[in-house]
C-alpha atoms as one frame of an Amber mdcrd trajectory, in Angstrom:
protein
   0.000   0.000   0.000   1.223   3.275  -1.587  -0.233   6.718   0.932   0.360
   9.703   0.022  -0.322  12.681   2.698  -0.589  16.306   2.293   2.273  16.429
  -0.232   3.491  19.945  -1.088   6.164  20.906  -3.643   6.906  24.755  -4.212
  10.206  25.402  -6.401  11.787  28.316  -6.258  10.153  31.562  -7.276   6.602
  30.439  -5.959   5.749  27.814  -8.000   3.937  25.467  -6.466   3.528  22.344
  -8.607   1.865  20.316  -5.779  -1.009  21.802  -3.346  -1.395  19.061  -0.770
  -2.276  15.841  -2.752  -3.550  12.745  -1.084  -3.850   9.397  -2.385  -4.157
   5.966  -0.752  -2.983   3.760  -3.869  -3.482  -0.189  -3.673  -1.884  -3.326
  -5.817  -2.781  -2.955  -9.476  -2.879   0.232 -11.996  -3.944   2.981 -10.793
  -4.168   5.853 -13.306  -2.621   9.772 -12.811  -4.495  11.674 -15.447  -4.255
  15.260 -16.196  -2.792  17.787 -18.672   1.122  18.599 -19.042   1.923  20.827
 -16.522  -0.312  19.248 -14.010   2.185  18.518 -11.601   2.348  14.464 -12.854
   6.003  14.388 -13.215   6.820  16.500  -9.866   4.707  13.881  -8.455   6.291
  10.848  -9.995   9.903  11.999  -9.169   8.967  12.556  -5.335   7.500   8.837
  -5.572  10.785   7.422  -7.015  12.579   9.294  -4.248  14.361  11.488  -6.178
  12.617  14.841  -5.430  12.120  16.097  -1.827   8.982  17.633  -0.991   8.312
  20.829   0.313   5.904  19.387   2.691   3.813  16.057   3.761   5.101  12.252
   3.389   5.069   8.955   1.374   4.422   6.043   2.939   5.279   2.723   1.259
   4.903  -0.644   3.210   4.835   1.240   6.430   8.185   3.647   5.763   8.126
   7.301   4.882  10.650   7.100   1.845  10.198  11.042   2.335  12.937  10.338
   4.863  14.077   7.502   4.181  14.459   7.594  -0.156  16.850   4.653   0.084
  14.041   2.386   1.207  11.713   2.835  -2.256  14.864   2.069  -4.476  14.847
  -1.168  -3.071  11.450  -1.684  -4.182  10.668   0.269  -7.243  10.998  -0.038
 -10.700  10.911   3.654 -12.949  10.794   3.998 -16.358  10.319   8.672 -15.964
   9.079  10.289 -19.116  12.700  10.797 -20.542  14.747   7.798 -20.104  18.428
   7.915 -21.311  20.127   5.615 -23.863  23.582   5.142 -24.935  22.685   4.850
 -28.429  25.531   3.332 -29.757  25.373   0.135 -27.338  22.738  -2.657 -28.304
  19.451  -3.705 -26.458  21.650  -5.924 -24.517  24.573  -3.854 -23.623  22.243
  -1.257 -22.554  20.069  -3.198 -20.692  23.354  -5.040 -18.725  25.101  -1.715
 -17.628  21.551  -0.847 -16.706  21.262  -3.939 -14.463  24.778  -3.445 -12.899
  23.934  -0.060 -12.124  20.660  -0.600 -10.453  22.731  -3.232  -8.457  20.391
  -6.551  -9.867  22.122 -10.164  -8.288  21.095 -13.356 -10.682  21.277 -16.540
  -9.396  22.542 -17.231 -13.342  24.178 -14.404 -14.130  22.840 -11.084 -15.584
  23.352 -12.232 -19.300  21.075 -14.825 -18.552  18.456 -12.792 -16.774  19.197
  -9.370 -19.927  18.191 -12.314 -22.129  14.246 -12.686 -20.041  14.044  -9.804
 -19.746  14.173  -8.989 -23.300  11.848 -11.851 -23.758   9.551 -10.520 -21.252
   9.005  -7.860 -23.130   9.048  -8.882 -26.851  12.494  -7.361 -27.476  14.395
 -10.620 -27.946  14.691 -10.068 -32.061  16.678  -6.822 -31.909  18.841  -8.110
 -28.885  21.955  -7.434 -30.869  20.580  -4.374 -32.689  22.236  -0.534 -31.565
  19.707   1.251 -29.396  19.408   4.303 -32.067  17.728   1.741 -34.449  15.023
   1.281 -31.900  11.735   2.760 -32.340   9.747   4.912 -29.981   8.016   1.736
 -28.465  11.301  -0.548 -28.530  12.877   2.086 -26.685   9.737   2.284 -24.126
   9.925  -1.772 -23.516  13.399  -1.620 -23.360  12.874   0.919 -20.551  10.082
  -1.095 -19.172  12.945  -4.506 -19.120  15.075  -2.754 -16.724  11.995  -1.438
 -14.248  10.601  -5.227 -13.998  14.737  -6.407 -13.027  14.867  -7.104  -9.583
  10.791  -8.041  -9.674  10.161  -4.715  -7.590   6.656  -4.258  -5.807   5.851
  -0.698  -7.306   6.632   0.281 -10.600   5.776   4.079 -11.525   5.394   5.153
 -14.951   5.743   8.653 -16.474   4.074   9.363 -19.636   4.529   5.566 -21.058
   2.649   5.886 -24.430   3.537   9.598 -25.740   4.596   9.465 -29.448   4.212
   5.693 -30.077   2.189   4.548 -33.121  -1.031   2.650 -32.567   0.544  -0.642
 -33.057   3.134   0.121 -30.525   0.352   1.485 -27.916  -1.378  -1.376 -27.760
   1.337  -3.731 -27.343   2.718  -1.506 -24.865  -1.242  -1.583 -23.235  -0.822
  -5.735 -22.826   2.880  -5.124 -21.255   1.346  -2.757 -18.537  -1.840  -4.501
 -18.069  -0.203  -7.920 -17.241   2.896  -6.349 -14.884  -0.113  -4.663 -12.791
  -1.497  -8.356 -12.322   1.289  -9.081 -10.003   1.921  -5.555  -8.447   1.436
  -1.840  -7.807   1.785   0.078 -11.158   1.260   3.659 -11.024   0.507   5.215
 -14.732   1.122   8.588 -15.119  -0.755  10.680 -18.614  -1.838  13.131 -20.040
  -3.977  10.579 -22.338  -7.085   9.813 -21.753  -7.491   6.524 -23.335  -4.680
   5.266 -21.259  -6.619   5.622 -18.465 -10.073   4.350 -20.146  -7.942   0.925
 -21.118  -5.518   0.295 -18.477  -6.797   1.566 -15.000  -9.295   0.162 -12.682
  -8.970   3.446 -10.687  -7.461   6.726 -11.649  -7.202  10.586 -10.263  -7.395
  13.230 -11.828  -4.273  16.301 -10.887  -5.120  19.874 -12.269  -2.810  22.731
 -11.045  -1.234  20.288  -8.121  -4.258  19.458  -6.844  -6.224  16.166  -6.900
  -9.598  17.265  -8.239 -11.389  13.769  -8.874 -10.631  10.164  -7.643 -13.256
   7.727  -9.611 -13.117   5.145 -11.508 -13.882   5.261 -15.673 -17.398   3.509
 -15.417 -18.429   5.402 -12.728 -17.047   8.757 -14.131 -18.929   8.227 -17.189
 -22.243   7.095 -15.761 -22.251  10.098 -13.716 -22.985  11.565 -17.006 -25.568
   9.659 -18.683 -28.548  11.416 -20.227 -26.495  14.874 -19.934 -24.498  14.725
 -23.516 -25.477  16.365 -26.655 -24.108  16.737 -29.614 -24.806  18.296 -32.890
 -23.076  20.817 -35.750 -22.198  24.222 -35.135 -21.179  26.508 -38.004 -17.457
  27.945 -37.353 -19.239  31.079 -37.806 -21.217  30.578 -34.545 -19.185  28.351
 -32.349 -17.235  31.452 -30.542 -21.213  32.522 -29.167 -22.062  29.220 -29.106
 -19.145  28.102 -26.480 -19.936  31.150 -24.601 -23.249  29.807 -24.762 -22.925
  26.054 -23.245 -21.119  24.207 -21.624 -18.552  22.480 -24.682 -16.958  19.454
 -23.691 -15.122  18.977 -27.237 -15.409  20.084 -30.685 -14.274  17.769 -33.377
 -13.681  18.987 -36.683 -15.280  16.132 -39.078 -15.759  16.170 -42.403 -14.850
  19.798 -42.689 -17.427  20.925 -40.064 -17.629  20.773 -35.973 -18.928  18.361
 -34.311 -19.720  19.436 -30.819 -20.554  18.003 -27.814 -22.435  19.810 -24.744
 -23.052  19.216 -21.037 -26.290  19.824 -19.890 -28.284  19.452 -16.791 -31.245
  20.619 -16.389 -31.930  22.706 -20.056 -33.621  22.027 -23.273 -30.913  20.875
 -26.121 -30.334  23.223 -28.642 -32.185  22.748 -32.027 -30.585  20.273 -34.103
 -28.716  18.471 -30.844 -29.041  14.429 -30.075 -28.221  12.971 -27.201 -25.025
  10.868 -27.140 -23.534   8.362 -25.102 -20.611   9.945 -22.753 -16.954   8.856
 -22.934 -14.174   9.264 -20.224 -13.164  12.354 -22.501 -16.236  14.366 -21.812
 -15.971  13.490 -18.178 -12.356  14.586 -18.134 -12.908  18.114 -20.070 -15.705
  18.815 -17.113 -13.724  17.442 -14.360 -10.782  19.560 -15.571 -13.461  22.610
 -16.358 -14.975  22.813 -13.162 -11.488  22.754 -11.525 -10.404  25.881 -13.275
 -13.321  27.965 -12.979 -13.606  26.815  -8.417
């Protein structure tokens, strides 16, 4: 069990990129949704004990790693948003210095365990290839090999599926989804169908503060019977915004497509109701934070 009390982060100059979060985070994913400059990877980098808070602690397995940072190495895995490659070395090279570093024993020897690893995660074929070769998602699962070494309890990821092709996504979807069967995985996006795939549970950070905890069925249910949708002329859609609440305008066909939020008003003329998505209850989750 992951808690997380109070936490505070102010940089210098005022900043504050964390305004007393709280979280009480369980075995399996668990989602961090919300946009870039959110506070996500302030958060992430205070979890991996690499960031010291301003204020408030981090308990894992009963020991504030607040004070105590050495404690979560131990047990964590991190692949952060940016990882670092020596792109001349291969897949395996890399992946060896990075076990060495990180300290990893094997009963059989690392070569042995580089060589599961890469299995593990589908990266067996381009072993021997140079790291610059890899793509976007190779470089992702090659990141995800060396957070799994050691078979840590918590394994916190920052931005996992930004810039990979849909292919690559979903493979890198299965990865995540079957790590989180046997442990904590923490998910951290700016993507919403991350979240709507992948997490059981999720939050929702907006300005460093933890606006919504939910889950995805429950967020969208909440909606039901409250989205319209129907096309706006670009002529109109400044008034019309001004108008209603928008959730999302989609530009389709040459025209918008937009969706509304409404309570207790008639729909527009020319409006149907729709079915919500974890998009539309993201955009009002997000909306209502900005304007409290």
């Amino acid at each position: 069990m992951l808690a997380v009390q109070n936490l505070v982060k102010v940089y210098p100059g005022g900043i504050a990129a964390l305004q007393g979060v709280n979280l009480q985070i369980g075995n399996g994913m668990f989602g961090l949704l919300g946009p870039n400059g959110a506070g996500k990877t302030t958060f992430m980098k205070i979890l991996a004990g690499l960031l010291e808070p301003t204020a408030g602690q981090v308990i894992f397995n009963d020991t504030n790693i607040v004070e105590n940072p050495q404690h979560i190495w131990a047990h964590l895995g991190y692949l952060p948003q940016d990882f670092g490659f020596y792109p001349h070395l291969t897949g395996e090279e890399m992946l060896l210095y990075l076990l060495k570093l990180k300290g990893v024993q094997s009963e059989n020897g690392l070569i042995k365990l580089a060589s599961e690893l890469l299995e593990r995660v589908n990266l067996t074929f381009a072993a021997k290839r140079k790291v610059k070769d890899y793509s976007a998602g190779m470089r992702q699962r090659l990141g995800i090999a060396q957070a799994i070494a050691g078979k840590p309890p918590l394994i916190v990821v920052d931005e996992p599926t930004s810039g990979l092709d849909p292919e690559e996504r979903l493979r890198f979807y299965h990865l995540l989804s079957e790590l989180s069967q046997e442990r904590t995985v923490i998910l951290s996006t700016h993507i919403v169908e991350d979240v709507a795939v992948l997490c059981p549970r999720f939050a929702v950070i907006f300005q460093g503060r933890v606006v919504s905890e939910t889950t995805p069925t429950l967020a969208i249910s909440e909606l039901n019977g409250s989205l319209y949708e129907g096309i706006v002329d670009r002529e109109h859609l400044a008034k019309f915004v001004r108008d209603y609440f928008v959730t999302q305008t989609i530009l389709y066909e040459g025209r918008n497509r937009t969706r509304i939020h409404l309570k207790d008003a008639p729909a527009p003329a020319g409006f149907h109701p729709v079915k919500p998505t974890l998009e539309d209850a993201y955009f009002i989750i997000t909306r209502h934070a900005a304007t409290n």
